[in-house]
PyMOL Python script that loads the backbone (N, CA, C, O; Angstrom):
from pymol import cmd

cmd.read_pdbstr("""\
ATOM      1  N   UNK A   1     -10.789 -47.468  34.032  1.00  0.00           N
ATOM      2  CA  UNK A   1     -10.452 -46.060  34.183  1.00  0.00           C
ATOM      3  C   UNK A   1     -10.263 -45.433  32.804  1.00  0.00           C
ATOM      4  O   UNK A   1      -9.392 -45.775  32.004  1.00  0.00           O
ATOM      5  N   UNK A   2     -11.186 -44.463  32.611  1.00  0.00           N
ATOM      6  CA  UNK A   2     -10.690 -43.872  31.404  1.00  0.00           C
ATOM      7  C   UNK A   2      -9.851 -42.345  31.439  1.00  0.00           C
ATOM      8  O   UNK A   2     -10.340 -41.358  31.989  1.00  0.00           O
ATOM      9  N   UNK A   3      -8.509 -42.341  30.755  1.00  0.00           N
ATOM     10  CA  UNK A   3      -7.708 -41.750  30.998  1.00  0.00           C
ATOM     11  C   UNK A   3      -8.333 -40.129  30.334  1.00  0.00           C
ATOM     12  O   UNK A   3      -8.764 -40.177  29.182  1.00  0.00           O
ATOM     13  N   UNK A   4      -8.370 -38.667  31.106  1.00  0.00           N
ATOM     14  CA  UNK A   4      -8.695 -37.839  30.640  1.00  0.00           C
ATOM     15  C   UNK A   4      -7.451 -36.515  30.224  1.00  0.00           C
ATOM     16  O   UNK A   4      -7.705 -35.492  29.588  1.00  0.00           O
ATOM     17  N   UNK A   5      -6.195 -36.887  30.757  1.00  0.00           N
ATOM     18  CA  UNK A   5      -5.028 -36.044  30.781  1.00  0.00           C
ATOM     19  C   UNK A   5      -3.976 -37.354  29.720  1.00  0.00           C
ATOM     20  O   UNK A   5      -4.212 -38.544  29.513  1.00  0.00           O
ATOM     21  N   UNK A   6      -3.119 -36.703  29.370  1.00  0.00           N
ATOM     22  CA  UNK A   6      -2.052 -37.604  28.879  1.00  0.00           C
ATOM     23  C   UNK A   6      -0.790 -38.113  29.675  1.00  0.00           C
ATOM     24  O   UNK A   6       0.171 -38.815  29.361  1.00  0.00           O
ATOM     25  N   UNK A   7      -1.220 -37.413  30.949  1.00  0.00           N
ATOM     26  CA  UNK A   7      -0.171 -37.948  32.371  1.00  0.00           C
ATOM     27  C   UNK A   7      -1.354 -39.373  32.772  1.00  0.00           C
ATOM     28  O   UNK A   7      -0.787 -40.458  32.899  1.00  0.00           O
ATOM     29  N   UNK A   8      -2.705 -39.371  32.935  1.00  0.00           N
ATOM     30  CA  UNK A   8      -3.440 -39.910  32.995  1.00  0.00           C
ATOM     31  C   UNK A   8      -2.866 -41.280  31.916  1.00  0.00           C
ATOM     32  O   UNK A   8      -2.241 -42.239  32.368  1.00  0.00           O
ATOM     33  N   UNK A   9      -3.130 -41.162  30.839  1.00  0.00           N
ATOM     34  CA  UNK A   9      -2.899 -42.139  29.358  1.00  0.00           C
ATOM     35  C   UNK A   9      -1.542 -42.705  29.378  1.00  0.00           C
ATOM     36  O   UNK A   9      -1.255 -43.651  28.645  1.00  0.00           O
ATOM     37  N   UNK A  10      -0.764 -42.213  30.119  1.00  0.00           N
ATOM     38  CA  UNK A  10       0.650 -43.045  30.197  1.00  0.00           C
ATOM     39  C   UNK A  10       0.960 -44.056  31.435  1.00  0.00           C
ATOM     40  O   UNK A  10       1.453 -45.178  31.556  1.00  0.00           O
ATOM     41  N   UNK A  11       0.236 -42.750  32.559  1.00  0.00           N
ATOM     42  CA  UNK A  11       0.075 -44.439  33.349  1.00  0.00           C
ATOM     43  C   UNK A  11      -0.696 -45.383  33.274  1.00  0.00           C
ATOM     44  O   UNK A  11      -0.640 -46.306  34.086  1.00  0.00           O
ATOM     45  N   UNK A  12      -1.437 -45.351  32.439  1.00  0.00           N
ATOM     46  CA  UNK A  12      -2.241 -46.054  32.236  1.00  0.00           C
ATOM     47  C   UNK A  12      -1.095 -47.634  31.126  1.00  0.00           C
ATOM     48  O   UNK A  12      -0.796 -48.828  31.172  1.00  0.00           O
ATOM     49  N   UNK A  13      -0.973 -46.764  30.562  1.00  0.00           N
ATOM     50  CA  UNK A  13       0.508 -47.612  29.639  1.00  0.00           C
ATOM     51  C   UNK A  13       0.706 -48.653  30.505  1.00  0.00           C
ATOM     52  O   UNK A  13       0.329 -49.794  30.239  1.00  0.00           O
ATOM     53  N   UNK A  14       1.295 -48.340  31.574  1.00  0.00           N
ATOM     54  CA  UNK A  14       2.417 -48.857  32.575  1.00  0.00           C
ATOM     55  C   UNK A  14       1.561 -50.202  33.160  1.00  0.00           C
ATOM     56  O   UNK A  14       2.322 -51.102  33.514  1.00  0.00           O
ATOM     57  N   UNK A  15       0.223 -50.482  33.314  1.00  0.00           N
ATOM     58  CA  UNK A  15      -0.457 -51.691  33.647  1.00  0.00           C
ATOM     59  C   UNK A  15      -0.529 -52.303  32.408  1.00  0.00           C
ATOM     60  O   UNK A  15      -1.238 -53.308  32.463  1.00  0.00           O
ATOM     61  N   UNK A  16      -0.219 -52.156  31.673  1.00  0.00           N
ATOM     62  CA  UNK A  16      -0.360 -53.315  30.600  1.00  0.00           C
ATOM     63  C   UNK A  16       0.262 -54.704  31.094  1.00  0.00           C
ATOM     64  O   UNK A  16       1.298 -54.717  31.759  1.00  0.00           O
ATOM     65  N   UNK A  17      -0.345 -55.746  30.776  1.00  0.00           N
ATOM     66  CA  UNK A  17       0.228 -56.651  31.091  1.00  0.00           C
ATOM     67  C   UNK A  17       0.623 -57.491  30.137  1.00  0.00           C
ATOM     68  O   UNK A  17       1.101 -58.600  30.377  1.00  0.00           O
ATOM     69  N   UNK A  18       0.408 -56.899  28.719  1.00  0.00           N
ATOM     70  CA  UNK A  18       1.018 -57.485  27.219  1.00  0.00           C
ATOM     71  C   UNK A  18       1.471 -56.338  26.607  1.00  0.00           C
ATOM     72  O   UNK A  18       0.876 -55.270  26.458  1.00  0.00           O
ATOM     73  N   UNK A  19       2.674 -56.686  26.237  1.00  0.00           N
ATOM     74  CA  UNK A  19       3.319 -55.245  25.186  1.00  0.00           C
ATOM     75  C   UNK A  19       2.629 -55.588  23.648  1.00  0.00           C
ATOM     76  O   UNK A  19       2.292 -56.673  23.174  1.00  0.00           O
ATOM     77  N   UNK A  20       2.558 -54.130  23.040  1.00  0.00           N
ATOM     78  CA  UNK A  20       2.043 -53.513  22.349  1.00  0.00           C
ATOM     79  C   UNK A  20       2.693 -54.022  21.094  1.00  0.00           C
ATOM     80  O   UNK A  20       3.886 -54.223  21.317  1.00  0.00           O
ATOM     81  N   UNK A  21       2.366 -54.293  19.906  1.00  0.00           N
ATOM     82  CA  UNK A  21       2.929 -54.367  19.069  1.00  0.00           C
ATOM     83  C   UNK A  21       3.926 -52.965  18.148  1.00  0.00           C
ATOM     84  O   UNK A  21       3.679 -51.789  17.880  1.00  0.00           O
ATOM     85  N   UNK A  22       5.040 -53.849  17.916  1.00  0.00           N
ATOM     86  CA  UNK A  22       6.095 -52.058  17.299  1.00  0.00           C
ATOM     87  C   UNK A  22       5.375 -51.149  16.953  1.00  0.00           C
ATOM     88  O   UNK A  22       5.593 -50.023  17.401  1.00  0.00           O
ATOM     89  N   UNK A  23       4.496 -51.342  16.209  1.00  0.00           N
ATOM     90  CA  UNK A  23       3.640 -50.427  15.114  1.00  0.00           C
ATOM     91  C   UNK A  23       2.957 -49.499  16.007  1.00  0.00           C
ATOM     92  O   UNK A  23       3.197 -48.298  15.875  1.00  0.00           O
ATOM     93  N   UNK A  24       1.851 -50.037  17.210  1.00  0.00           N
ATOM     94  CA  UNK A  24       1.504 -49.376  18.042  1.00  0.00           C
ATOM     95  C   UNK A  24       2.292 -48.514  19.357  1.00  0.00           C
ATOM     96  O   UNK A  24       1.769 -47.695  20.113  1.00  0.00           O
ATOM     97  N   UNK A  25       3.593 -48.957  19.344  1.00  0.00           N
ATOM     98  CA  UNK A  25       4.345 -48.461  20.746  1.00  0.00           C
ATOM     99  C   UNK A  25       4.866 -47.253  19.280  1.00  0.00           C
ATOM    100  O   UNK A  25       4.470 -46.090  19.353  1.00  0.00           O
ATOM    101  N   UNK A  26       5.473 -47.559  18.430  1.00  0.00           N
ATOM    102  CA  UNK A  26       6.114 -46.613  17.543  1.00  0.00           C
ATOM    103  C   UNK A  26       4.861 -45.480  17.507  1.00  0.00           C
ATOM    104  O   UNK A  26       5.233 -44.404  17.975  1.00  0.00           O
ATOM    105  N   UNK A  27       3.568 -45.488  17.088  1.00  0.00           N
ATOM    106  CA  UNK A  27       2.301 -44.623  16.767  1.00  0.00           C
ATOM    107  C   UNK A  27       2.470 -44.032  18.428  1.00  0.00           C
ATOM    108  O   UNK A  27       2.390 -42.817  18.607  1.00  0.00           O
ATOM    109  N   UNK A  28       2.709 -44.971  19.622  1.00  0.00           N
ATOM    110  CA  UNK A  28       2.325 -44.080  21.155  1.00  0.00           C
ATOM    111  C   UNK A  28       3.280 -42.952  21.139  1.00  0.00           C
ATOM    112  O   UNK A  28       3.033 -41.773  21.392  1.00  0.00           O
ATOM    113  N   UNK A  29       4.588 -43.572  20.750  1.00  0.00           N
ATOM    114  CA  UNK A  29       5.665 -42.438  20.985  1.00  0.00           C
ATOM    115  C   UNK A  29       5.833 -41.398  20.085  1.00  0.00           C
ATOM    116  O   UNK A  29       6.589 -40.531  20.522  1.00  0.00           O
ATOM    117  N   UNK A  30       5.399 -41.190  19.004  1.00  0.00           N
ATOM    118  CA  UNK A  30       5.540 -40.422  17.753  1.00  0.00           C
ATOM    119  C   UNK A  30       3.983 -39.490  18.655  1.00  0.00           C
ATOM    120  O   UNK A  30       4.025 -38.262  18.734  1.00  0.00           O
ATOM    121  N   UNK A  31       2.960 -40.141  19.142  1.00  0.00           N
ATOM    122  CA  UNK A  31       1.869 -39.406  19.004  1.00  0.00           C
ATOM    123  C   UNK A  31       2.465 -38.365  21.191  1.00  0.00           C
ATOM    124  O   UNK A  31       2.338 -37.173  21.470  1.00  0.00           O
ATOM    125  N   UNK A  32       2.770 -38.990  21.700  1.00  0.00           N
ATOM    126  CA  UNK A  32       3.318 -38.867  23.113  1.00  0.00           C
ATOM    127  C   UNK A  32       4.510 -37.346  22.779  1.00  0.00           C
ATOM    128  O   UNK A  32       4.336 -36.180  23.133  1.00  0.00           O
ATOM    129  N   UNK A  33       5.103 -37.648  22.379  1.00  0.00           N
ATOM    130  CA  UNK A  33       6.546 -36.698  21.499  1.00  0.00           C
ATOM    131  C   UNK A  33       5.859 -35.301  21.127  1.00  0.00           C
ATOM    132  O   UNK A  33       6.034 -34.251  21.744  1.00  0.00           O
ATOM    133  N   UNK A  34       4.992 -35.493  19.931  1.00  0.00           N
ATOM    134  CA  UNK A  34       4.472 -34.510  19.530  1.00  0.00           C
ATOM    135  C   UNK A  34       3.296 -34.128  20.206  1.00  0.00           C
ATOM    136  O   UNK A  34       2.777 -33.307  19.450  1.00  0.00           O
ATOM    137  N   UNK A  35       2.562 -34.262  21.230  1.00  0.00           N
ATOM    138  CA  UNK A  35       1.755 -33.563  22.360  1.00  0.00           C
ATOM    139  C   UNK A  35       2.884 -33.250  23.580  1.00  0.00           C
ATOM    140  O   UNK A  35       2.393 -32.694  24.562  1.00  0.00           O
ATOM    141  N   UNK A  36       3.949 -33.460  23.628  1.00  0.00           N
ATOM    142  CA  UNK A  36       4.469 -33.131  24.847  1.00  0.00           C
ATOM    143  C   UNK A  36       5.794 -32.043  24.199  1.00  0.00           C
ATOM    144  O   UNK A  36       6.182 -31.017  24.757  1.00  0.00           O
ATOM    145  N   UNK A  37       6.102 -32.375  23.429  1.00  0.00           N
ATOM    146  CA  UNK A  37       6.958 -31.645  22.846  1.00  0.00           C
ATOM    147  C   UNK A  37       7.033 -30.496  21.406  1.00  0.00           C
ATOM    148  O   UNK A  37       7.859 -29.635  21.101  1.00  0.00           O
ATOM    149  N   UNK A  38       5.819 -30.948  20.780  1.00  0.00           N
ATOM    150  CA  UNK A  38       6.043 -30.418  19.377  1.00  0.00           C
ATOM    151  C   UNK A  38       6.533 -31.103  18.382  1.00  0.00           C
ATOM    152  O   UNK A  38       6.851 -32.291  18.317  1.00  0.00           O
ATOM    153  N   UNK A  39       6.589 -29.780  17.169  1.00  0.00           N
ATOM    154  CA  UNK A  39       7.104 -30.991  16.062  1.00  0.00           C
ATOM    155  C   UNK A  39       8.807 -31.389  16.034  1.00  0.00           C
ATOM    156  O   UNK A  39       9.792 -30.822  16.508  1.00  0.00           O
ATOM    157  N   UNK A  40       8.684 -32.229  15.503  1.00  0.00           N
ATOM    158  CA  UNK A  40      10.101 -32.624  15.478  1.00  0.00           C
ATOM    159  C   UNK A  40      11.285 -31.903  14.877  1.00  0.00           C
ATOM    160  O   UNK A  40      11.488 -31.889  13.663  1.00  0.00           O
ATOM    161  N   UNK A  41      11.916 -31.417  15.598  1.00  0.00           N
ATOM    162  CA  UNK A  41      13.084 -30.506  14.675  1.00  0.00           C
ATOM    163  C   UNK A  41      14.480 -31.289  15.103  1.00  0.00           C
ATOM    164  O   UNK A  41      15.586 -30.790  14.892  1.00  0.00           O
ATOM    165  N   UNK A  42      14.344 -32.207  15.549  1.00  0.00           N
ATOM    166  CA  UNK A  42      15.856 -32.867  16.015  1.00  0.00           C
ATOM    167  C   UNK A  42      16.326 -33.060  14.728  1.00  0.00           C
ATOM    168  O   UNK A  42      15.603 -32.648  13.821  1.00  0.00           O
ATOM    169  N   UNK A  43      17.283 -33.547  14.468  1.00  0.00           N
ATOM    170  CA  UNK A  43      18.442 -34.292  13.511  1.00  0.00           C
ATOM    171  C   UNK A  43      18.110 -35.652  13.221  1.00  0.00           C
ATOM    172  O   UNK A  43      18.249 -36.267  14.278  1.00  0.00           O
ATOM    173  N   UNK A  44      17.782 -36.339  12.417  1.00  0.00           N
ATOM    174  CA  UNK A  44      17.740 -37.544  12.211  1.00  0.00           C
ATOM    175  C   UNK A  44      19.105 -38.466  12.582  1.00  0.00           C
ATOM    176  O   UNK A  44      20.184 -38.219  12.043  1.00  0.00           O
ATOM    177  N   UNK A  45      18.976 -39.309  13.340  1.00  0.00           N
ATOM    178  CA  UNK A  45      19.757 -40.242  13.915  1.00  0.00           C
ATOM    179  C   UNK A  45      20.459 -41.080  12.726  1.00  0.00           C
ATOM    180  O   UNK A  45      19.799 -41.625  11.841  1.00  0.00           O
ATOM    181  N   UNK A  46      21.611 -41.116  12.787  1.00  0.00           N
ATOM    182  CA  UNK A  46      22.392 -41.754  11.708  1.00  0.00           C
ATOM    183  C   UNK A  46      22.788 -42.928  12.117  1.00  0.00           C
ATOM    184  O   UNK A  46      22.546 -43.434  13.213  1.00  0.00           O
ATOM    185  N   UNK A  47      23.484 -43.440  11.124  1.00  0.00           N
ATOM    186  CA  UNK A  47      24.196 -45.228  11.308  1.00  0.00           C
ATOM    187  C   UNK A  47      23.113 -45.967  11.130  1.00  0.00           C
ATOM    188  O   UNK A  47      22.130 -45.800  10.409  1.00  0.00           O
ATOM    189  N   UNK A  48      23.543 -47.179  12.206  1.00  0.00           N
ATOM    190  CA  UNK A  48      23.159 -47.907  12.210  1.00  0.00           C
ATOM    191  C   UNK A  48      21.896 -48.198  13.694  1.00  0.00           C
ATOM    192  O   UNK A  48      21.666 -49.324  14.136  1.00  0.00           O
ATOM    193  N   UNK A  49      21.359 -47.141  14.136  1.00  0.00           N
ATOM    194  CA  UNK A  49      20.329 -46.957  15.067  1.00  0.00           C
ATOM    195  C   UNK A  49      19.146 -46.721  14.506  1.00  0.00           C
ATOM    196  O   UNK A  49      18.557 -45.691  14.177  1.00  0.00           O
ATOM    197  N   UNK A  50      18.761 -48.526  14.426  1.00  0.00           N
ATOM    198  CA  UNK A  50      17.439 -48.196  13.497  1.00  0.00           C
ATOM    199  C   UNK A  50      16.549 -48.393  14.223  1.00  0.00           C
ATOM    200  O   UNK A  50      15.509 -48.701  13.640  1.00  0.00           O
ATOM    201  N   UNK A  51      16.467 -48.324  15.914  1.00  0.00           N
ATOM    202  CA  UNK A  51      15.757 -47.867  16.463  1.00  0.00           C
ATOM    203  C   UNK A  51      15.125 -46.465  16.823  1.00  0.00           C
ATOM    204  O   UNK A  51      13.938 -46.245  17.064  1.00  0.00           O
ATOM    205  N   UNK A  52      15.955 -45.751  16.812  1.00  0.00           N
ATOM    206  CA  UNK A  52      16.161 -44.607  17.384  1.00  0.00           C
ATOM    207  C   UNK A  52      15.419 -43.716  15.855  1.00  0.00           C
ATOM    208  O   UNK A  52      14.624 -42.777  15.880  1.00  0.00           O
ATOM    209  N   UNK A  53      16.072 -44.475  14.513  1.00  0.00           N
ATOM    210  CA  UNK A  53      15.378 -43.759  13.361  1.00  0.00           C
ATOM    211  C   UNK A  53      14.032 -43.543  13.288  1.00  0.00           C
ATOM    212  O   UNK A  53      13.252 -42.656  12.942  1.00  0.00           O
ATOM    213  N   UNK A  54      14.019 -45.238  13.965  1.00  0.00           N
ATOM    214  CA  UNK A  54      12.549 -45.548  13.844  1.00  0.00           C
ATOM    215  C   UNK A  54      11.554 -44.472  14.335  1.00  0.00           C
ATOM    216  O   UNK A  54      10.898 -43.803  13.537  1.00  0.00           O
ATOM    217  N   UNK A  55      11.486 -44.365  15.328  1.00  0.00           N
ATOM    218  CA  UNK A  55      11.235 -43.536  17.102  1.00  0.00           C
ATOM    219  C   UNK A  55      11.045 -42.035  16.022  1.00  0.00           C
ATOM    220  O   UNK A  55       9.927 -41.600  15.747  1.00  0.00           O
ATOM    221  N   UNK A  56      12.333 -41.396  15.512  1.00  0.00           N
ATOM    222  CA  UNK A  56      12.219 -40.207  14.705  1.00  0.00           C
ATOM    223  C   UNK A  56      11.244 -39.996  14.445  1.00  0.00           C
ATOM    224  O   UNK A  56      10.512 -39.163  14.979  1.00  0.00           O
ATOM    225  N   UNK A  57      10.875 -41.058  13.114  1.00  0.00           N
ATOM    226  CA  UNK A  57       9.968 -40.920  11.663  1.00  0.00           C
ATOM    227  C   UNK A  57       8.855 -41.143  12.469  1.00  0.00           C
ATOM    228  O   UNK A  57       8.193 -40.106  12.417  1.00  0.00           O
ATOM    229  N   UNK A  58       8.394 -41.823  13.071  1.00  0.00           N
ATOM    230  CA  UNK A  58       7.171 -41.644  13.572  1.00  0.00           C
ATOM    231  C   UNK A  58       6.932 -40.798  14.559  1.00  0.00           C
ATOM    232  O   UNK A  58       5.757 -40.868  14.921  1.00  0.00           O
ATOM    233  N   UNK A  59       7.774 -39.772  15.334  1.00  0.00           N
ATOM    234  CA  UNK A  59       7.025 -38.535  15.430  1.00  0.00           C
ATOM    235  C   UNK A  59       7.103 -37.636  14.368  1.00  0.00           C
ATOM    236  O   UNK A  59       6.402 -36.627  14.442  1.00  0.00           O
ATOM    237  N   UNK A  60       7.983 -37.839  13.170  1.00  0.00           N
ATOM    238  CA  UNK A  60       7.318 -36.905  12.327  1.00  0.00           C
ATOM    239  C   UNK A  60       6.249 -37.073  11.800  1.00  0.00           C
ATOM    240  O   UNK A  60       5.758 -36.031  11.366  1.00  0.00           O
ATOM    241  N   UNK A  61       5.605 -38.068  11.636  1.00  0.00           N
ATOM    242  CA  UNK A  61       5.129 -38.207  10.783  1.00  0.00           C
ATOM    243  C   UNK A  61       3.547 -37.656  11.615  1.00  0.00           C
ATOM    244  O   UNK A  61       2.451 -37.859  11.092  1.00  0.00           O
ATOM    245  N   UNK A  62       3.653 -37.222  12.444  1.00  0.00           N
ATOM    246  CA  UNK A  62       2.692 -36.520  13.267  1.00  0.00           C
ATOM    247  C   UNK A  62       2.762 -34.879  13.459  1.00  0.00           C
ATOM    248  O   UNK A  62       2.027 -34.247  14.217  1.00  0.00           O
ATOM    249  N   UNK A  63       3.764 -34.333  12.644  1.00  0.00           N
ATOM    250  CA  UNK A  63       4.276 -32.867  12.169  1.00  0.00           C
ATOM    251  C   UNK A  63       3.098 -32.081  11.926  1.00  0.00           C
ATOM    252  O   UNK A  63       2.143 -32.449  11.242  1.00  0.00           O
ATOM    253  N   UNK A  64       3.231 -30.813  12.611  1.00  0.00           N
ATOM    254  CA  UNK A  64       2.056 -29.945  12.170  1.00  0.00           C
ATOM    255  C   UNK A  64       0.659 -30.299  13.010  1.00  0.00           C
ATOM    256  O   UNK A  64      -0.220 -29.444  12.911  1.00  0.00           O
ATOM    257  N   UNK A  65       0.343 -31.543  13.879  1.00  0.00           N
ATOM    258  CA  UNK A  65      -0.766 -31.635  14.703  1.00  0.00           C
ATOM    259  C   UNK A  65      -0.639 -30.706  15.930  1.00  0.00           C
ATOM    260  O   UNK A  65       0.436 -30.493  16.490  1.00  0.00           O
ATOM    261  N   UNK A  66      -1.511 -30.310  16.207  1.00  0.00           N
ATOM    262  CA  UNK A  66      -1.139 -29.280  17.479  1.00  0.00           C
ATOM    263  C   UNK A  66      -0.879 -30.504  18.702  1.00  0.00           C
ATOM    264  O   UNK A  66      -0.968 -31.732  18.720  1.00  0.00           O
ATOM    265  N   UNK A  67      -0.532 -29.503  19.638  1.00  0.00           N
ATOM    266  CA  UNK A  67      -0.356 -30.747  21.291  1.00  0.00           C
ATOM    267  C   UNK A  67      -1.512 -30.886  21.545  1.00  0.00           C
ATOM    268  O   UNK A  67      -1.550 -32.013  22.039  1.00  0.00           O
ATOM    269  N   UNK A  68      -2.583 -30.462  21.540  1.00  0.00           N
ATOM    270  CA  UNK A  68      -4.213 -30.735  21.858  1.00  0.00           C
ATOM    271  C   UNK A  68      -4.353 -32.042  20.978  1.00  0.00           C
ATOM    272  O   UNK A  68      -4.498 -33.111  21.572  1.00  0.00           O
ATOM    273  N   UNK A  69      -4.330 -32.027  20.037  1.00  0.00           N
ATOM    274  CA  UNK A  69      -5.075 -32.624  18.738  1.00  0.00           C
ATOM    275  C   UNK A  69      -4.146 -34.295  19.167  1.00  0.00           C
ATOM    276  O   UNK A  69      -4.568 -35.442  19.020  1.00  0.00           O
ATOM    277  N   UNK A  70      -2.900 -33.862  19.677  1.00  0.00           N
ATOM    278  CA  UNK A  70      -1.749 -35.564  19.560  1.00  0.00           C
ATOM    279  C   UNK A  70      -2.485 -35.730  21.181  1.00  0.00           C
ATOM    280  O   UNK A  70      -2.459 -36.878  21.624  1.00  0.00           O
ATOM    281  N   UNK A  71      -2.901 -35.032  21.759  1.00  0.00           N
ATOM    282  CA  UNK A  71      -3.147 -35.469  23.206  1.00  0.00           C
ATOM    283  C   UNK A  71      -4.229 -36.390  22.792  1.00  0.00           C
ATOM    284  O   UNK A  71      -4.002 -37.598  22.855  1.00  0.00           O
ATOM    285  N   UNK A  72      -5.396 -35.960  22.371  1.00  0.00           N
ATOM    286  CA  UNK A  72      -6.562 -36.535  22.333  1.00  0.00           C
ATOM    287  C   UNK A  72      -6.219 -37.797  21.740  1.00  0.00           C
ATOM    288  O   UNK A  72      -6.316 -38.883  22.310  1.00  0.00           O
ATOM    289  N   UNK A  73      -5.701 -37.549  20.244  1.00  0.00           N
ATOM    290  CA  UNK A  73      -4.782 -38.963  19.448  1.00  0.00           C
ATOM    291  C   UNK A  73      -4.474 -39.923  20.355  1.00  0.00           C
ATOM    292  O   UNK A  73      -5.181 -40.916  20.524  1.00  0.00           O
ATOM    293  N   UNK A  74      -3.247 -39.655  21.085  1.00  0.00           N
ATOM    294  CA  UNK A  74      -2.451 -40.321  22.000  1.00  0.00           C
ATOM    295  C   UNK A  74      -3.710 -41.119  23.105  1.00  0.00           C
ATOM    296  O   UNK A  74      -3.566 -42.324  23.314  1.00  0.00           O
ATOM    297  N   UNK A  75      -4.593 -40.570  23.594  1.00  0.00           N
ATOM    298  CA  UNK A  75      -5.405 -40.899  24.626  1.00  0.00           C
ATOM    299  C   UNK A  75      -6.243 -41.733  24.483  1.00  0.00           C
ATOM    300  O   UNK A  75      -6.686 -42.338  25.459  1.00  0.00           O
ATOM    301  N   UNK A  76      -6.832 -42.063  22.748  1.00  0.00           N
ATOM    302  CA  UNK A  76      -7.545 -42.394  22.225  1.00  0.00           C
ATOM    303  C   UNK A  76      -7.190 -43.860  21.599  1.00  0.00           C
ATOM    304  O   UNK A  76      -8.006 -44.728  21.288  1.00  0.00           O
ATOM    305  N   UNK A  77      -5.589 -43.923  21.480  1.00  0.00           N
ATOM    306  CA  UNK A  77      -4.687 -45.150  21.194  1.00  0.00           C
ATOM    307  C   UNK A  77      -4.909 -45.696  22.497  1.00  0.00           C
ATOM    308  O   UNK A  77      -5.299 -46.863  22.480  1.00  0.00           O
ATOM    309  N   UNK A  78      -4.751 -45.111  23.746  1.00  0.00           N
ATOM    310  CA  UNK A  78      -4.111 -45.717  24.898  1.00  0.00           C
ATOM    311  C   UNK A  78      -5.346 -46.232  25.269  1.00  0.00           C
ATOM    312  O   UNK A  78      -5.201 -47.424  24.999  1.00  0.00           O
ATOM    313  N   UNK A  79      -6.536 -46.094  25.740  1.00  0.00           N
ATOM    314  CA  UNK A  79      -8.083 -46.439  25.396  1.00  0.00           C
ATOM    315  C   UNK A  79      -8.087 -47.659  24.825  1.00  0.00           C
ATOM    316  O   UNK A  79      -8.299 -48.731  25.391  1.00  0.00           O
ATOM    317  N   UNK A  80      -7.743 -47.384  23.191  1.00  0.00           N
ATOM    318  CA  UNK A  80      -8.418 -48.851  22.504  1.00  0.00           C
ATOM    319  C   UNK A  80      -7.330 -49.585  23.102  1.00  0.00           C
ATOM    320  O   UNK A  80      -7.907 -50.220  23.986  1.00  0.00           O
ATOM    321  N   UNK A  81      -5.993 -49.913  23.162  1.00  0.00           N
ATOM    322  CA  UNK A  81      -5.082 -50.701  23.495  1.00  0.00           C
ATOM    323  C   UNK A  81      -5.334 -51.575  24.862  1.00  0.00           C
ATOM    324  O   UNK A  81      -5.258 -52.787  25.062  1.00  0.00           O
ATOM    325  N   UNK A  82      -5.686 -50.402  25.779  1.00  0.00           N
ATOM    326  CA  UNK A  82      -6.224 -51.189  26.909  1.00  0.00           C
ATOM    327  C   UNK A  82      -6.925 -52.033  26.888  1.00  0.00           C
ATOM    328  O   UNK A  82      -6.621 -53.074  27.469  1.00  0.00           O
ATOM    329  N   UNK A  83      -8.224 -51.899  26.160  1.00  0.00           N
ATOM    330  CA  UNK A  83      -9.188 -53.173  25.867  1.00  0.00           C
ATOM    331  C   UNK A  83      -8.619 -54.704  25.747  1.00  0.00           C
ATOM    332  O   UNK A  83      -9.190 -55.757  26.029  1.00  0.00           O
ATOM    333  N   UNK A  84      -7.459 -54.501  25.293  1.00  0.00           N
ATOM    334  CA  UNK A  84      -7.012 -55.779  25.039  1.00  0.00           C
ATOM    335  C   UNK A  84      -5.301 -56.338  25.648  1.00  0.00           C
ATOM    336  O   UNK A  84      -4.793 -57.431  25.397  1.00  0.00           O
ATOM    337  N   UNK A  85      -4.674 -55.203  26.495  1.00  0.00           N
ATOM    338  CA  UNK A  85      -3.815 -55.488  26.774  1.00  0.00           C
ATOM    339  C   UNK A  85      -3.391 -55.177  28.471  1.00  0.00           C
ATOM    340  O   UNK A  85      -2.265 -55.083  28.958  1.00  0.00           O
ATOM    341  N   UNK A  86      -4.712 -55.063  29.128  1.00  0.00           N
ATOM    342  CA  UNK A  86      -4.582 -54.817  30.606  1.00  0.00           C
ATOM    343  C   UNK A  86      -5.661 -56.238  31.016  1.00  0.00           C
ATOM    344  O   UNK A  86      -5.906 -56.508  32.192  1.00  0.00           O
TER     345      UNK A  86
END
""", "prot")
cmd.dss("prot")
cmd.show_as("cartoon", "prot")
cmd.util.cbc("prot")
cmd.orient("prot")
């Protein structure tokens, strides 16, 4: 199935039957964030939540892409990933 919506590309997520490496789940959610939401204007997460920092910086670091442009991104991760993890 190739996913053509990004409601499409997430369930698609959900059959994986091997998780994704950080790098790639960090790139889904940074690229997921900024097509569904925009750019990042939250507050950077303090302490010691270096998950949650994590999660931050990589939707910024997708700042300034329109939601079209992270959809296609996002859809285009979820695609190659499948190849090897469904």
């Amino acid at each position: 199935m190739k996913p053509t919506s990004i409601a499409e590309a997430f369930e698609l997520t959900k059959k994986f039957t091997r998780r994704p490496g950080n790098e790639d789940l960090l790139k889904l959610y940074g690229l997921y964030k900024q097509a569904t939401a925009g750019d990042n204007t939250e507050e950077r997460p303090g302490g010691f939540d270096f998950k949650a920092a994590a999660k931050h910086n990589s939707w910024l670091k997708f700042k300034g892409k329109s939601k079209e442009e992270a959809e296609a991104m996002y859809i285009s991760l979820v695609e190659q990933l499948a190849k090897t993890h469904i």
